[in-house]
N, C-alpha and C positions, 0 to 999 in steps of 0.2 A: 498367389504368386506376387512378388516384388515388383512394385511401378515405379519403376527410377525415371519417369519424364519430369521434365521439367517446365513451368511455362514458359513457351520460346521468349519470351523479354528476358528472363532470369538468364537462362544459358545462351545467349547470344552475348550481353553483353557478360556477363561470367564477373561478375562483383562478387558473387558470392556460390558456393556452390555442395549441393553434399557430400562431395567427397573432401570437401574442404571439412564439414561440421566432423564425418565420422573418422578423421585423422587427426582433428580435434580429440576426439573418445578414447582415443589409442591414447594419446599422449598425455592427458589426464587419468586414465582409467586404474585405479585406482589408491588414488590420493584425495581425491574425491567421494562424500557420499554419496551413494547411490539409492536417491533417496526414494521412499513406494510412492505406487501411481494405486489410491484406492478409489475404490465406488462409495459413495454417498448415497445412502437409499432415504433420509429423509431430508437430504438436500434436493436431492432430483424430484422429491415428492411436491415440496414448496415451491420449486421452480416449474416445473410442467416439463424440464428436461431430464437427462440419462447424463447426470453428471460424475467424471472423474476428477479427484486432487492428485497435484503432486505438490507432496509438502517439502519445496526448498526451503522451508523455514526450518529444517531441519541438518542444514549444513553445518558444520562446526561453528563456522563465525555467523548461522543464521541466515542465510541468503545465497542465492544462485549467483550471486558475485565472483564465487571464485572460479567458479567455471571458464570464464575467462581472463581474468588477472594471470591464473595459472598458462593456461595455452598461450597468451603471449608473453609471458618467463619464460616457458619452454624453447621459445623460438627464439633467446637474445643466443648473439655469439660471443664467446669465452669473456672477447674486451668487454661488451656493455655489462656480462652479470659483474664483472670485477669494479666497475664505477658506479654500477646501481639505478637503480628509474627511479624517478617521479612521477607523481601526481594529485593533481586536484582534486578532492574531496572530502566530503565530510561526513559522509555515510556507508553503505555497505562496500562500497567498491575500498575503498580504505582500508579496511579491516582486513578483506579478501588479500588484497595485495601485498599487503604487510604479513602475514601469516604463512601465507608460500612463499614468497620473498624471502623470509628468513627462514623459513625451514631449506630453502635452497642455497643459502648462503649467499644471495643478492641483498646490499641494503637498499631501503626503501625510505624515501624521504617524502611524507607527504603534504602539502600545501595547504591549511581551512583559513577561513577567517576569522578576524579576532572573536567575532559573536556565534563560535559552535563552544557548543553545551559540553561542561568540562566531560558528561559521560562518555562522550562518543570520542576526546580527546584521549582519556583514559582505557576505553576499549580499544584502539587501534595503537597505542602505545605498550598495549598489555600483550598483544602478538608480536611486538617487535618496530613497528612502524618507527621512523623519526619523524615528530611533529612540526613543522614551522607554521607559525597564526602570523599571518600578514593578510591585511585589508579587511573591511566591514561587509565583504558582501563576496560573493562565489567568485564573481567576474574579476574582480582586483585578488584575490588567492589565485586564480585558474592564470592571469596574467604574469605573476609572480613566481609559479611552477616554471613556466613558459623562461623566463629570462633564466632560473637557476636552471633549467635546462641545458643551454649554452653556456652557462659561465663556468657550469660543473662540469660539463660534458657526461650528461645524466641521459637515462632514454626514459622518453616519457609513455607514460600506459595512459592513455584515455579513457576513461569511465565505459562509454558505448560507440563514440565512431571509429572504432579498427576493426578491421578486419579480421585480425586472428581473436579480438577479444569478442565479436558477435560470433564465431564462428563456435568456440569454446561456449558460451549460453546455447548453442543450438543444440550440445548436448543432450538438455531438458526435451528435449520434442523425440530425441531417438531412443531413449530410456520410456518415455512416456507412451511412444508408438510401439515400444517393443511390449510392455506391458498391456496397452489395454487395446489392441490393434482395432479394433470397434470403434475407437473416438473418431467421428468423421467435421469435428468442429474443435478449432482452439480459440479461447477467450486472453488474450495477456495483454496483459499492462504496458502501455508503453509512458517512459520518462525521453531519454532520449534516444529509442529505436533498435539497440544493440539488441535485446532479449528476442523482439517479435522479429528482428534480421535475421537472428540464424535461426529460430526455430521455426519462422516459416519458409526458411530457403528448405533449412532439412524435413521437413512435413511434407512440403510439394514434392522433394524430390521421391519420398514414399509413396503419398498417396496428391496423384495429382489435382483431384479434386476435394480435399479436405480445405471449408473454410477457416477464413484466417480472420480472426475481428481484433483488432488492438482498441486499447479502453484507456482514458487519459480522465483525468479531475478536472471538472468543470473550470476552475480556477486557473488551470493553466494546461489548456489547448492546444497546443505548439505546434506536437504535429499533427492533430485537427486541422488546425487554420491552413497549415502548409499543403500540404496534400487535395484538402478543399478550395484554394486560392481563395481564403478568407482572411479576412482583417478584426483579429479577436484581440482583447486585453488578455493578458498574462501574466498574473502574479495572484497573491491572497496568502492568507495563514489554510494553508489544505493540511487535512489530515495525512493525507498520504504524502509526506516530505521527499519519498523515493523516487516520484516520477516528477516530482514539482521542477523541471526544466522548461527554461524560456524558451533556448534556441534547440532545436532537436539536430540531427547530425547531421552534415551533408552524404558523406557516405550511406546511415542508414537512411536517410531521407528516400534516396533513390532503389535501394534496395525496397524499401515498402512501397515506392510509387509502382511497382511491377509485381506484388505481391499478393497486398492486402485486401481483402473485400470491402473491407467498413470500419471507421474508427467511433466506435460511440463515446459517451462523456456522462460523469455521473456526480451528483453533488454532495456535499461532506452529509448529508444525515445519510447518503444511501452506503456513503464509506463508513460510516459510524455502527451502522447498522449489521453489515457482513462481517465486520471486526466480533462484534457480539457475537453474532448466530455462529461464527466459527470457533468459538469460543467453548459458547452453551451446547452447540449441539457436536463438535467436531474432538471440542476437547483439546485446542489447537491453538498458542496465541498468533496473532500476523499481526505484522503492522501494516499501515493504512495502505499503503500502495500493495503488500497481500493481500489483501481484501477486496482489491479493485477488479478482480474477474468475477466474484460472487456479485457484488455490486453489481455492476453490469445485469447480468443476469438475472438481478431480481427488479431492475431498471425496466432493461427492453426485454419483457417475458418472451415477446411475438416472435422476435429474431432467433433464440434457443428455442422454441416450443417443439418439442418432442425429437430435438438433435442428440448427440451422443456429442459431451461437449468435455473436451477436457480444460483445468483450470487451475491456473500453477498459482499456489501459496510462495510468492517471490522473497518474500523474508518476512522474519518475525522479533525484530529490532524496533520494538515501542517501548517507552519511558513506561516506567511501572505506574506513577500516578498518572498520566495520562490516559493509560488502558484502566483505570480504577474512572476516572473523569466519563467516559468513554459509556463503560459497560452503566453507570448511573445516569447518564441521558438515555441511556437506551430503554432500559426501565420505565424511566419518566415518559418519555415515547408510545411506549405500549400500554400506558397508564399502571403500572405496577405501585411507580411512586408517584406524588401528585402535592401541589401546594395550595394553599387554599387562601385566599385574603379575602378577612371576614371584621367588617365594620362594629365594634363594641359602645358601650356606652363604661365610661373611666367610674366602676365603683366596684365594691364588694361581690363576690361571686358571681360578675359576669363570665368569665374565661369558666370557670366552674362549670355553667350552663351548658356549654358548647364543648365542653369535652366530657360532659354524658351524652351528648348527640356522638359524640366519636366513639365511645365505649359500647353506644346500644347498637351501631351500623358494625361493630368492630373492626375498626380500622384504626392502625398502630400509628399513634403521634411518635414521630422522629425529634423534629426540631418546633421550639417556637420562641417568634421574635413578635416583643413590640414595637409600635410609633405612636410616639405620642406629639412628637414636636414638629415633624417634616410631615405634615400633615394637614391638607385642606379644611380638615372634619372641625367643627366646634371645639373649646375649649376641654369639654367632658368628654368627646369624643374619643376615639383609638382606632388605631387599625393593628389585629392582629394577622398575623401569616404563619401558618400552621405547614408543616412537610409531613406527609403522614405515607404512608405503608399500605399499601391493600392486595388482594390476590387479585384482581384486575379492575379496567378502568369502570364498568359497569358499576361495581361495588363504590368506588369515588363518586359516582354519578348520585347515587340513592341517598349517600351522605349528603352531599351539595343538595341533594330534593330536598328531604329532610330538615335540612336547616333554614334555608326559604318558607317551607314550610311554618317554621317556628318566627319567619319575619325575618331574620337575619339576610344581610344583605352580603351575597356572600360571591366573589370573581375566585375562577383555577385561573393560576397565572401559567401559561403554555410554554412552554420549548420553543423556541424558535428553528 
């Protein structure tokens, strides 16, 4: 049977509410994908939990974005769709907005700054978006929306502090709960709040007691700090660019003050790392801030061990050489690839020598560079660095014996 309580913080003050999310559903429902909520048997295996996806990277424009862009379009009146919204962005909510904006016949003007990546200018121009680049940084774009708001008489969509637009993401929790009604645990990402606002108003209001853990990039804590009354830095190049927000939402701020259980934080190799395994084992690409509930999860084992956890792949909006950059750390990580800096002496068939040490271990040379000049070593001296190939790191391990062995003095240079 259906547990529609709510916790009394939630429905007293009534910020937000399930019957707000599943009128939400009605008014989107089907314009939207409806995307599967599957089971992971060797993700749950790796993790110690009973994990389910929901692949929002599967949406048209790639992310759970539209879920709410659309719910608050559905709600302008006749005058605003006729003038049209703005907004600030320069990632998925962009795309989202411009794509049912124009299929609705609302124009959509939206605000980056001068230094977004001409692709992400060209995808949301490719749905229809109007582009305007003003300022070098989010804050001077988000300000600039802000004044053409009033001078155009535009309505602005906010990325995550509205209410109809968290309401519209909470979607994902009533699709997700109708699917695998066993999830007694949700892992999501939080940027600025909107995603884990409506999906855990509408969770609670199903099941009262399913937790709720939001998961943020070490780089930028925001709503970490806030929530905890901490005093964190916030900023870095994160892989996950999706949740990388400074200030998180006043509105959803206070809807997860009354919500949330726990917000953990996880750092770029553990987001580098979920990208891959989602990849290799899922069959799935996500970009960084999708990856952030796997992460999590392979982070703090202890918190999931033996939950029934569900875990929304939020988008899948990553630079192609970036995911190519990406999945070859990861590699190099689990020792598949490995480099080798190995001290020579500058004459005839030395390098010779040392790659019959590589051919008798059989391990695949990739790349090799010399130094002869940027170099401490004597006059006769070199340093070569070899990039090699092998079926795991043990096998590097026997080579590097090997060569020691032979006297060669020989450093792996590590991943950081």
């Amino acid at each position: 049977m259906e547990n529609t309580a709510l916790k009394p913080a939630v429905q007293d003050n009534a910020l937000l509410t399930l019957a707000d999310v599943r009128a939400a559903a009605g008014r989107i429902a089907g314009h939207v994908v409806r995307t599967p909520t599957l089971y992971s048997k060797t993700l749950s295996a790796i993790t110690g939990a009973n994990i389910w996806l929901k692949f929002e990277n599967l949406q048209f424009t790639a992310a759970y974005k539209e879920r709410g862009a659309l719910n608050a379009l559905l709600q302008l009146t006749q005058e605003q769709r006729d003038r049209g919204v703005i907004a600030a962005s320069a990632g998925n909510h962009a795309q989202g907005l411009s794509y049912h904006g124009t299929r609705l016949g609302v124009p959509v003007t939206i605000v980056m700054p001068r230094t977004t990546p001409t692709v992400k200018i060209m995808q949301t121009e490719a749905v229809g978006g109007k582009v305007v680049l003003e300022g070098e940084t989010f804050d001077e774009a988000y300000a600039h929306a802000r004044k053409l708001e009033g001078e155009l008489g535009l309505t602005f969509v906010h990325p995550f502090d509205d209410p109809h637009v968290a309401a519209g993401q909470g979607t994902v929790a009533l699709e997700m709960l109708e699917d695998a009604p066993e999830i007694d645990m949700l892992v999501v990402p939080i940027g600025g709040g909107g995603l884990l606002s409506g999906m855990g108003t509408a969770a609670r209001g199903i099941k009262a007691d399913i937790g709720l853990v939001g998961v943020q990039a070490e780089l930028f804590p925001s709503m970490f700090a806030k929530l905890k009354h901490l005093d964190m830095p916030c900023g870095g190049d994160t892989l996950a660019e999706g949740i990388a927000v400074k200030e998180p939402g006043q509105f959803t701020s206070q809807v997860l003050a009354r919500i949330v259980d726990d917000i953990v934080l996880v750092d770029e190799a553990a987001l580098e790392s979920a990208v891959a395994l989602l990849l290799q084992i899922e069959k799935t690409v996500v970009e960084g801030a999708g990856a952030a509930g796997l992460a999590a999860m392979m982070t703090h084992r202890d918190l999931f061990a033996g939950r029934n956890v569900g875990v929304v792949l939020c988008g899948g909006n990553i630079d192609t050489r970036l995911l190519a950059n990406v999945l070859l750390r990861d590699l190099a990580r689990s020792g598949r690839l490995g480099r080798l800096r190995i001290t020579l002496q500058d004459r005839p068939g030395a390098l010779f020598k040392v790659v019959e040490e590589f051919n008798r271990h059989q391990v695949n040379i990739l790349e090799v560079w010399h130094q002869r000049i940027f170099t401490s070593l004597p006059a006769k001296g070199l340093t070569a660095e070899i990039e090699c190939e092998a079926r795991d790191r043990e096998q590097i391990d026997r080579l590097v014996a090997g060569l020691r062995a032979k006297g060669y003095d020989v450093e792996q240079v590590e991943l950081g």
